[in-house]
C-alpha positions in Angstrom: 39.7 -13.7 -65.4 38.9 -11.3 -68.6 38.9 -7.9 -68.3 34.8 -7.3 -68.4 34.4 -9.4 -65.4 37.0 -8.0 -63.3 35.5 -4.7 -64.5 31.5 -5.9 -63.7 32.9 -7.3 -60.0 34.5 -4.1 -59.0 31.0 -1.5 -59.8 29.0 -4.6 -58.4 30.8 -3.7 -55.0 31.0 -0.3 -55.8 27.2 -0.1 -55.8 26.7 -2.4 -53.0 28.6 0.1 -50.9 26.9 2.8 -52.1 23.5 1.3 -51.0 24.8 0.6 -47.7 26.2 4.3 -47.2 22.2 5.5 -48.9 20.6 3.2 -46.2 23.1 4.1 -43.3 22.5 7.9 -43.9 19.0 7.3 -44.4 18.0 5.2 -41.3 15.0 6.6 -38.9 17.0 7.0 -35.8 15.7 4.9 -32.6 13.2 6.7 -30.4 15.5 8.0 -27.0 13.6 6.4 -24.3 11.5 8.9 -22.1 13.0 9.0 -18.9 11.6 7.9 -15.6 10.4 9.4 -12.9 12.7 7.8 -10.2 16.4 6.8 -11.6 16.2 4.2 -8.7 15.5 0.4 -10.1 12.0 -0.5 -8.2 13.8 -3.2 -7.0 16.8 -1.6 -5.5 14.3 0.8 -3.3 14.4 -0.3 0.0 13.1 2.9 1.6 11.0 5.9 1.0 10.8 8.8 3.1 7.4 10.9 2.8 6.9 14.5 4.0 3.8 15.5 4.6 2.8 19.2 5.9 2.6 18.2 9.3 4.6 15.1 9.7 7.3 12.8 8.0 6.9 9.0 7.6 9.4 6.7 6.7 8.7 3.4 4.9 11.6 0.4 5.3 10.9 -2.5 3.0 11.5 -6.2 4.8 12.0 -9.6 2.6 12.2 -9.7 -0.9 12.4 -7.0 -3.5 8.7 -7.3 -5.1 7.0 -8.1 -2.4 4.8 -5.2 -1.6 3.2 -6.9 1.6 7.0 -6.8 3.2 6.7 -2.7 3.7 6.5 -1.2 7.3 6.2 2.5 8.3 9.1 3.3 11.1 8.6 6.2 11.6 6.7 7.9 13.1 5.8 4.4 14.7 6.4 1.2 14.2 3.5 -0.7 12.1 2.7 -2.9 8.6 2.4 -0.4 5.7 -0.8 0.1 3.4 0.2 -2.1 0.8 -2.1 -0.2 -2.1 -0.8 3.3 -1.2 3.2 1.8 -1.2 2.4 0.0 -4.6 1.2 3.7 -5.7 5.0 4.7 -5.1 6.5 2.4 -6.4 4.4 2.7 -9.8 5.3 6.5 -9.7 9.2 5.8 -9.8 9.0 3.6 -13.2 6.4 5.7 -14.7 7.6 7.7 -17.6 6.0 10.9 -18.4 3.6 12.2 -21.2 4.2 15.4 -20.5 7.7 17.3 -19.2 8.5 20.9 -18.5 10.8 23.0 -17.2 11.1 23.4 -13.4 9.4 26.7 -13.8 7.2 26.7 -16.5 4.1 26.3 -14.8 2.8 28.7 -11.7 2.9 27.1 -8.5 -0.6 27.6 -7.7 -1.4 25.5 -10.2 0.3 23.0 -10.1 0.2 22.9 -6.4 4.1 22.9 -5.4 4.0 26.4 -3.7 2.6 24.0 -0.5 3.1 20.7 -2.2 0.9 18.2 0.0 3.9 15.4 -0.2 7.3 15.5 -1.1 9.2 11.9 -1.2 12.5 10.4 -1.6 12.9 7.1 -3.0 16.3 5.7 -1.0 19.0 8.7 -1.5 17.3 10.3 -4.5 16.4 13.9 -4.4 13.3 14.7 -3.3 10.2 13.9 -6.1 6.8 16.2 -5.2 3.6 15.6 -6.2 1.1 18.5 -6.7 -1.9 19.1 -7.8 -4.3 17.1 -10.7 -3.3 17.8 -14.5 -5.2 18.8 -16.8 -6.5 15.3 -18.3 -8.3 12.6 -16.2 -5.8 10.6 -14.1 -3.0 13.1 -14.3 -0.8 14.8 -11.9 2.0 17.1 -11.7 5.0 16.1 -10.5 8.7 18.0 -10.1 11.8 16.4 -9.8 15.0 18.2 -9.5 15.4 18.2 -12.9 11.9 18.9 -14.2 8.2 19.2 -14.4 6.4 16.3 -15.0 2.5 15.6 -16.0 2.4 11.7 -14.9 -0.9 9.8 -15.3 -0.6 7.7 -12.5 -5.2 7.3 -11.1 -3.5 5.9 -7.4 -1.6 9.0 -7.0 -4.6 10.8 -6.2 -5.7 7.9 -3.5 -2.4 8.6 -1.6 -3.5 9.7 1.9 -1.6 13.8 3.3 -1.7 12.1 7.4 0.7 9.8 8.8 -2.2 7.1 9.5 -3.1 6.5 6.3 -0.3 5.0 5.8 -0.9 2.1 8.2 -2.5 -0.7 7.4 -6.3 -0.8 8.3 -6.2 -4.1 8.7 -5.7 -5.7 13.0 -3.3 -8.3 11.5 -2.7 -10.1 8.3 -4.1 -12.6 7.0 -0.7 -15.0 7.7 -0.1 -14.1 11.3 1.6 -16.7 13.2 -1.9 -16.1 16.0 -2.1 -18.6 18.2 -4.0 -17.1 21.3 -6.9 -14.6 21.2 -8.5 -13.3 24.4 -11.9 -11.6 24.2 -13.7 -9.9 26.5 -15.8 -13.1 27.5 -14.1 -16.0 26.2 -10.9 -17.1 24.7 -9.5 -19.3 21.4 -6.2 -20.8 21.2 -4.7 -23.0 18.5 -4.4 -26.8 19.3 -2.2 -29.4 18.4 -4.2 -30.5 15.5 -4.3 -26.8 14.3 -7.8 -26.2 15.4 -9.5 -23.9 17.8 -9.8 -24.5 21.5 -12.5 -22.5 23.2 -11.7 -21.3 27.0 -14.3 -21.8 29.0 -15.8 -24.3 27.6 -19.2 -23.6 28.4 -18.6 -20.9 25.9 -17.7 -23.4 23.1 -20.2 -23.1 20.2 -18.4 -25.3 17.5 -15.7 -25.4 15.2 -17.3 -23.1 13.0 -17.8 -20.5 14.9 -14.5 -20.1 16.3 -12.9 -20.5 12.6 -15.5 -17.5 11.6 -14.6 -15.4 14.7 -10.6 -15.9 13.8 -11.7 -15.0 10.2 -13.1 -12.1 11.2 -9.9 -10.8 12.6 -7.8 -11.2 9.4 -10.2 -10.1 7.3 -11.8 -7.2 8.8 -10.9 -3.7 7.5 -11.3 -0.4 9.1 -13.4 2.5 8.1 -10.8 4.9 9.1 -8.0 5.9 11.4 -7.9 7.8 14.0 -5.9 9.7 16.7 -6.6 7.7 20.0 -9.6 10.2 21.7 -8.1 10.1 25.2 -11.3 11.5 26.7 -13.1 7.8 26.5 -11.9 4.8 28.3 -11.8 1.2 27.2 -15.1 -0.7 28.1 -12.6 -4.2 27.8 -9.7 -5.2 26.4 -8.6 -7.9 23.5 -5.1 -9.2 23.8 -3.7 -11.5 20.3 -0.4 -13.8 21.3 1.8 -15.0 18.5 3.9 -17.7 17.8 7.2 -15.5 19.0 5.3 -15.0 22.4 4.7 -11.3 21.5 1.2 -9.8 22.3 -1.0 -7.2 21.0 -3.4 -5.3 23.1 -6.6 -3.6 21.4 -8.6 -1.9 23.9 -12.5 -1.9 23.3 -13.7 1.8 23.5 -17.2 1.4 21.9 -19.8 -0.8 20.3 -21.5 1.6 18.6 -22.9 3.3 16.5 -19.2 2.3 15.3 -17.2 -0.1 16.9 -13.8 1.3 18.0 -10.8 -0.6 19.2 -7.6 1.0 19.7 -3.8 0.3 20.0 -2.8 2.7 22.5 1.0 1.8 21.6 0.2 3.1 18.3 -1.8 6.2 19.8 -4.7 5.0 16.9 -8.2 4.1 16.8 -9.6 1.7 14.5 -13.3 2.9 13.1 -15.4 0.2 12.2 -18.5 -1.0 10.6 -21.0 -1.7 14.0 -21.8 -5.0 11.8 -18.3 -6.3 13.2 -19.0 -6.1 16.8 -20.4 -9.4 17.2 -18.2 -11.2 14.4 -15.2 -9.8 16.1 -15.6 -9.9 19.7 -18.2 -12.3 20.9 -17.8 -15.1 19.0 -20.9 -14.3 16.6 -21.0 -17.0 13.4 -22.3 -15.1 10.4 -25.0 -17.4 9.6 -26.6 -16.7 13.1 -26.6 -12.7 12.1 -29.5 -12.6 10.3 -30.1 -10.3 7.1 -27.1 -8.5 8.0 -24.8 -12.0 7.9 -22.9 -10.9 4.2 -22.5 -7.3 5.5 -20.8 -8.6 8.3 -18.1 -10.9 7.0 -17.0 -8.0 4.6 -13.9 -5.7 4.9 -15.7 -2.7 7.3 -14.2 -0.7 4.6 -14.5 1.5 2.5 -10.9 1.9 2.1 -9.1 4.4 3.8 -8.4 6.6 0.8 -9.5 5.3 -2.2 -11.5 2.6 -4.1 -8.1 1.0 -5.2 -6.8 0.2 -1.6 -7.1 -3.1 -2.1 -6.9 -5.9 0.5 -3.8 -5.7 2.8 -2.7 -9.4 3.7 0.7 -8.2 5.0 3.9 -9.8 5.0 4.5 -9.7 8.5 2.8 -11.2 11.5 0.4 -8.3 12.7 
């Protein structure tokens, strides 16, 4: 090999080197991803625990991570969680801010943590609040222990500051194992073939109409929640039996002009629509309901907090 070309192969590499070490020094660095709000992996929470200002509630996910229908509240009693509302948390521990602070950059009054309405903690995290609305649409302030965050999260401001609202407002979901419902004047139970047997049967109006009544009850959404109101008895009483042999009792304490059952186990009443009072107890097909037929075979609800509560269909039985 001549001289020239040993000569031309040695600055050849010397430039190619050169290039590299221009592009190398050169390079736009790669964007630091924004932290999250939680540092818990969505699908390694297994519980949250929410403080409220006058109570706590603890929610215990059951089944498979994902699965927002498998959340319960335990405490402070035992029932199927609002599946919008625990969705709502869950999207608030991935979310990444578009805004971050210091802890202290921003008055409490207006952010809203000198009384923050709810302070949670996703497994053994430290405790995440959420405050007030931000100053966009859609926005909220929330601290961790590190910082001040502006998350825009719209469900945030849906999620309810009393430990009912955090129940389901549904009587049982749609996949319950039911396979006896007593009513006040009659009663349906499953039959071998899967259908419904009406008891007596002088009360017996039809397939349909027993399918539509046991529609009813996983279908039907309450207006609202709330605290049993000792001071009026039950007028009757509505027991559901499942396929463990576990029962539910719902005692009837009005008609209208809203018709209220309660689970005095659960110390609740269940507000709804006086449109369900026939669908729901006495074995009332829709079609015979007149005008009011399509108003009756919808949720009762107005959902308990917000227009995104979505329907609850509940991963366990009731």
């Amino acid at each position: 090999m001549n001289r020239k070309r040993l000569i031309f192969i040695a600055a050849l590499i010397v430039g190619v080197i050169a290039l590299g070490a221009a592009l190398w020094l050169t390079r736009s660095p790669q964007p630091t991803p924004e932290p999250r709000v939680s540092n818990v992996p969505v699908e390694a929470i297994s519980h949250i625990d929410i403080n409220l200002r006058d109570a706590m509630v603890e929610l215990e996910r059951r089944g498979g991570a994902g699965d927002n229908k498998s959340w319960r509240v335990a405490t402070p009693v035992a029932a199927r969680a609002d599946t919008a509302h625990v969705k709502a948390l869950l999207e608030l521990a991935e979310a990444t801010a578009t805004r971050r602070y210091a802890r202290d950059a921003i008055e409490d009054d207006v952010t809203g943590f000198d009384d923050p309405p709810l302070t949670l903690r996703y497994n053994d995290e430290a405790p995440i609040a959420i405050g007030n609305p931000g100053p966009q649409v859609g926005t909220r302030y929330v601290r961790t222990a590190h910082a001040l965050l502006l998350v825009k999260l719209r469900s945030l401001s849906s999620l309810p500051t009393n430990w009912r609202g955090w129940i389901a407002p549904t009587l049982l979901a749609r996949d319950a194992d039911l396979t006896r419902l007593t009513l006040p004047r009659l009663t349906l139970e499953i039959s071998e073939t899967g259908g419904w047997r009406v008891l007596p049967e002088s009360a017996d109006q039809g397939a349909d109409y027993a399918q539509a009544t046991i529609n009813a009850w996983r279908r039907s959404r309450a207006l609202s929640l709330e605290p049993a109101d000792l001071g009026r008895a039950r007028t009757a009483r509505v027991t559901l039996r499942f396929g463990d042999d576990s029962t539910r009792h719902l005692d009837v304490i009005a008609r209208e002009p809203e018709l209220i059952l309660r689970d005095a186990d659960l110390g609740i009443d269940y507000h709804f629509a006086d449109t369900l009072a026939a669908p729901l107890l006495d074995m009332r097909h829709p079609d015979s309901l007149g005008a009011g037929r399509e108003r009756s075979l919808q949720p009762s609800a107005i959902p308990l907090s917000a227009p995104e509560a979505g329907s609850e269909s509940g991963g366990d039985r009731r």
